[in-house]
C-alpha positions in Angstrom: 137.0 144.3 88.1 136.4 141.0 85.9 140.1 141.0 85.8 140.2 140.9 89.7 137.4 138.6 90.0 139.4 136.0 87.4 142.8 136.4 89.4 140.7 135.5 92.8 139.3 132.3 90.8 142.4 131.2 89.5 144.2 131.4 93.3 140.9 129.8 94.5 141.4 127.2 92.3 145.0 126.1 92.7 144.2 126.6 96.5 141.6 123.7 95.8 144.2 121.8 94.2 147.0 122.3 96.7 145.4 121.3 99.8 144.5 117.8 99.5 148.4 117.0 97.8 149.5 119.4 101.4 147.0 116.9 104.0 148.1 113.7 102.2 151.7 114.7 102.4 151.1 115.7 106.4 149.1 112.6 106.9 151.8 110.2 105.3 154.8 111.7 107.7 153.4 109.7 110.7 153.5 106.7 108.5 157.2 106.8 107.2 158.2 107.2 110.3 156.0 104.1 111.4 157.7 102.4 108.9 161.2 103.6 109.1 160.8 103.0 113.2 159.8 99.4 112.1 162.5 98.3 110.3 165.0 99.9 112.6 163.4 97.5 115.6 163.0 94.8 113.5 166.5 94.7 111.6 168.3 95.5 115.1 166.4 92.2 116.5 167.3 90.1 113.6 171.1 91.4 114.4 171.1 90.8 117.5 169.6 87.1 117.0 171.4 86.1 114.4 175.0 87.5 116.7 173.7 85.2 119.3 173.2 82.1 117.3 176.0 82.1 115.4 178.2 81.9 118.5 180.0 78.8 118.8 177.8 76.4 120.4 174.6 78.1 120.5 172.3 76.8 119.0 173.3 73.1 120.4 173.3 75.1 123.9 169.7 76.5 123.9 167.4 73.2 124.0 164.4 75.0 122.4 166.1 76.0 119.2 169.3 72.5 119.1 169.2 71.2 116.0 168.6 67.3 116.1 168.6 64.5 112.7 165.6 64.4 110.8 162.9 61.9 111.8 163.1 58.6 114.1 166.9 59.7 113.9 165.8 62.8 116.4 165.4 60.2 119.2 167.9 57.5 118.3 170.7 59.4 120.6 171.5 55.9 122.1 172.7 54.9 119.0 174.7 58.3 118.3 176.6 57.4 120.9 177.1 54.0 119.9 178.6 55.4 116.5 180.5 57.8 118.1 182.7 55.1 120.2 182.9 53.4 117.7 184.6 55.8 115.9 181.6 55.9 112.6 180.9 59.4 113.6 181.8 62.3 115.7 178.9 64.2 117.6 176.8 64.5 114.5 174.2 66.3 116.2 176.8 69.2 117.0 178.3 69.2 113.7 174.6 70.1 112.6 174.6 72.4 115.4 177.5 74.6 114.2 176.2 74.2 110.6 173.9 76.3 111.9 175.7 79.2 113.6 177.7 79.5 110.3 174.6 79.6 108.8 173.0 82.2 110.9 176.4 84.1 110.7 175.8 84.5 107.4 173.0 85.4 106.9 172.3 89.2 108.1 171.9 90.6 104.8 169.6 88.2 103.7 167.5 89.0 106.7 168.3 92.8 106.3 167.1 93.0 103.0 163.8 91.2 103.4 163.3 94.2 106.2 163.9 96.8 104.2 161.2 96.0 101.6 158.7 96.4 104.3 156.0 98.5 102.9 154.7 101.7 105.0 151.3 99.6 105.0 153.5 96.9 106.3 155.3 99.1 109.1 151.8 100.5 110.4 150.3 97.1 110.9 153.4 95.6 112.9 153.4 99.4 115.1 149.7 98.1 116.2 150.2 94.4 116.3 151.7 92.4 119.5 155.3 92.2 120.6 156.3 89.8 118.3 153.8 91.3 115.2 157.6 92.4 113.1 158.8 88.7 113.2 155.2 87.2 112.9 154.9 88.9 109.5 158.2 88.6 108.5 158.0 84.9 108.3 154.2 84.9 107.3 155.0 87.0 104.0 159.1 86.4 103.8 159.0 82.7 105.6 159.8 80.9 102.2 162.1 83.3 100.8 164.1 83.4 103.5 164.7 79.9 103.4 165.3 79.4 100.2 168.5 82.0 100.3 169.7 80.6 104.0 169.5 77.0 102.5 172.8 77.3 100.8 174.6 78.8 103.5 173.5 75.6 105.3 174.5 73.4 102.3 177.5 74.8 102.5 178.7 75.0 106.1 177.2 71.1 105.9 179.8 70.2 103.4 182.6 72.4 105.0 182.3 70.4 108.2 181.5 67.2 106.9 177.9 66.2 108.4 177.5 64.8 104.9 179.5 62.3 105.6 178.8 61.4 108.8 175.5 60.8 107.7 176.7 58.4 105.2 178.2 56.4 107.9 174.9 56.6 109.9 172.9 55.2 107.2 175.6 52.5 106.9 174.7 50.7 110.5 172.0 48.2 110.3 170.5 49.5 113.2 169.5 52.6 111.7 168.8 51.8 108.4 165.9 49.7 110.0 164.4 53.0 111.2 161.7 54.2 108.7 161.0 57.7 108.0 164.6 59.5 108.4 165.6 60.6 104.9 169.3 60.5 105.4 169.9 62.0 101.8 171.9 64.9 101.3 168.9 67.1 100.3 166.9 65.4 103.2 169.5 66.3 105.5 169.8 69.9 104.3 165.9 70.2 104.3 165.9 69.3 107.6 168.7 71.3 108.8 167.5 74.6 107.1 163.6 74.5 108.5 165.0 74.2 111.9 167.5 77.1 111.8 164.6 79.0 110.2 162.6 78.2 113.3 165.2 79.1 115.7 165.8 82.4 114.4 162.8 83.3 114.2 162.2 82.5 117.8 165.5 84.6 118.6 164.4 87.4 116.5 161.0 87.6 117.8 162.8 86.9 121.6 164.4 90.3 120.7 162.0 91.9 118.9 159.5 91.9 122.2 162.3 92.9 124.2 163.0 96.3 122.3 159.5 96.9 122.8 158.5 95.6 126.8 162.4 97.4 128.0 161.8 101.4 129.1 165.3 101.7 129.3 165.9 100.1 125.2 166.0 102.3 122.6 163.2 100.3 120.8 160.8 101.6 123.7 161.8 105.0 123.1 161.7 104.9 119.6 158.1 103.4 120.0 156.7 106.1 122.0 157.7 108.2 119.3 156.5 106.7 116.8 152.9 106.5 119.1 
């Protein structure tokens, strides 16, 4: 009998153990698959946004996101011109433009891996946030080191289609070196250049971000309801 009674205590016992290891593992599957849901939305939008922007003209093509010269220099487009005739520069502001778009081309897997160290703490927040929560927090925890590895790619489509130089000239005519403000450097220039492709991919991933989840007939939407 005592024998009995022990064997009931010890399968009592391991029961008590089991159970709340069995509930968390139930109670986390909602949340991996909150998280992996997350950063399949989210890495398909920053796909898709970057594809769009590193098309050949698009980011001079979409007003909202164009990249323009830093400073007084964003305005100055009568004088652009005016150095264009004259043969100082080409269209400088497309050159910066298509500095861009290589940019952007290049940098999926630096977007790619940022996603996929979302946390499932991460994933579950963005599932209840707003249509553009993935891309909000994305830059909010991500913003800066994101920029930091696109900045290069910027650098170096710069140099490979000479905007450096252009901007040499440009700070050459008297005209515009009487404007105050414009850092005309090279690292001013590439500052400039990376913060606004940062801004207009983010507005293209959070563009497509809020269509995977608003569209019944995307697969985002479908993927959502699961996930609810």
């Amino acid at each position: 009998m005592r024998h009995g009674t022990t064997s009931a205590r010890i399968l009592a016992s391991l029961a008590l153990a089991v159970a709340p290891v069995a509930m968390v593992s139930f109670a986390a599957t909602p949340a991996v698959a909150q998280s992996t849901g997350v950063k399949s939305i989210l890495g398909d939008a920053s796909d898709n946004a970057l594809d769009k922007l590193s098309q050949p003209g698009a980011f001079y093509a979409d007003e909202a996101v164009r990249i323009l010269l830093p400073g007084p220099l964003e305005k100055a487009t009568s004088i652009l011109r005016f150095t264009s005739k004259a043969g100082l520069t080409k269209d400088i502001t497309k050159t910066l433009n298509d500095a861009a778009g290589r940019a952007a081309l290049e940098a999926k897997p630096v977007f790619r891996s940022a996603i996929d160290g979302l946390t499932l703490q991460d994933g579950v927040g963005i599932v209840t946030g707003g249509n553009e929560a993935g891309s909000d927090y994305l830059r909010r925890t991500s913003g800066e080191e994101l920029a930091a590895k696109v900045r290069p790619l910027v650098e170096k489509a710069l140099t490979e289609l000479g905007a450096y130089q252009q901007v040499e000239k440009l700070g050459s005519v008297s005209s515009l070196a009487r404007l105050g403000g414009a850092d005309l450097s090279r690292d001013g220039l590439t500052d400039s250049v990376t913060d606004q492709t940062m801004d207009g991919i983010f507005a293209y991933i959070a563009n497509e971000e809020s269509k995977f989840r608003s569209d019944p007939l995307d697969k985002g939407k479908k993927l959502l309801k699961d996930l609810f």
